[in-house]
C-alpha positions in Angstrom: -148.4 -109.9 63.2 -148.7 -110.9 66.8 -151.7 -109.9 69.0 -151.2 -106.8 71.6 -151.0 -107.2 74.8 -151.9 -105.5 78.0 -149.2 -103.5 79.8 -150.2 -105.0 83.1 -148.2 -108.1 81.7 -145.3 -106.2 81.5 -145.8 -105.1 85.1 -144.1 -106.6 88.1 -146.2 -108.2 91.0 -142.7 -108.3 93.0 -143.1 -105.5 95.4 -139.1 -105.8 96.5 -138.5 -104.9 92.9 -136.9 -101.7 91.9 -137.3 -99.5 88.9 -134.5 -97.1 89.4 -131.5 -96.0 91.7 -132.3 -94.9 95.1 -130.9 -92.8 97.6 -130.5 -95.7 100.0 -127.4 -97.5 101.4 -127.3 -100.9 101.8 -128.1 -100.6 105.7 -130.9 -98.5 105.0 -129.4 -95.1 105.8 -129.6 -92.0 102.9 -127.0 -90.0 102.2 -127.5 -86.3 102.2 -126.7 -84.6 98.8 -125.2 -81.1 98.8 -127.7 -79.0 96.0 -126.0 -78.3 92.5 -124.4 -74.9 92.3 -125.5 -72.4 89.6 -122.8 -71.8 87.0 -125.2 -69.2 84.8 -128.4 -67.0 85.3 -130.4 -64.5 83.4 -132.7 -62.0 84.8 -131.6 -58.7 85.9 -128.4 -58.5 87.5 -125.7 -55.7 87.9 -121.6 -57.2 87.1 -119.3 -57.4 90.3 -116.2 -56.5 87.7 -117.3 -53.8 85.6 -120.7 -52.6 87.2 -123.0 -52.9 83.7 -126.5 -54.0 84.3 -126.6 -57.1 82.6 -129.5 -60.2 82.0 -126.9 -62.9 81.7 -124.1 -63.5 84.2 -122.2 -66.2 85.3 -121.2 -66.7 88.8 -117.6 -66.9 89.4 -115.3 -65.9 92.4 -118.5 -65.6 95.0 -120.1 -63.0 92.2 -121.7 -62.5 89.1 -119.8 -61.5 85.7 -121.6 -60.4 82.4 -120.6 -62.4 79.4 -118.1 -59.5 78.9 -115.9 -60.0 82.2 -116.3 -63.4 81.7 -112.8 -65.7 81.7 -113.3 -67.8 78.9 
């Protein structure tokens, strides 16, 4: 069995180094990124097609739909 080693050998002492993507262009300049939009939520929310009070509803069309009025 070989004998352990620290995890500071593993480390880089390069400080250009990267350890992931980055939001950077080439040139320097970051791109803005438009937030996600919500497909589904759950709390307490009334249905824009039939009215019903619902916890679950998926947004479609600008609204809200229960699982019921939901296209599928």
């Amino acid at each position: 069995m070989s004998e352990d080693r620290t995890l500071e050998e593993f480390a880089s002492t390069d400080e250009t180094s990267t350890t992931g993507p980055t939001d950077e262009n080439e040139d320097g300049t970051v791109e803005s990124v438009e937030p996600a939009t919500p497909a589904y939520g759950w709390g307490s929310y009334t249905c824009d097609e039939c009215g019903e009070t619902t916890e679950r509803v998926w947004w479609h069309s600008g609204g809200v739909v229960c699982p019921a009025c939901k296209e599928w």
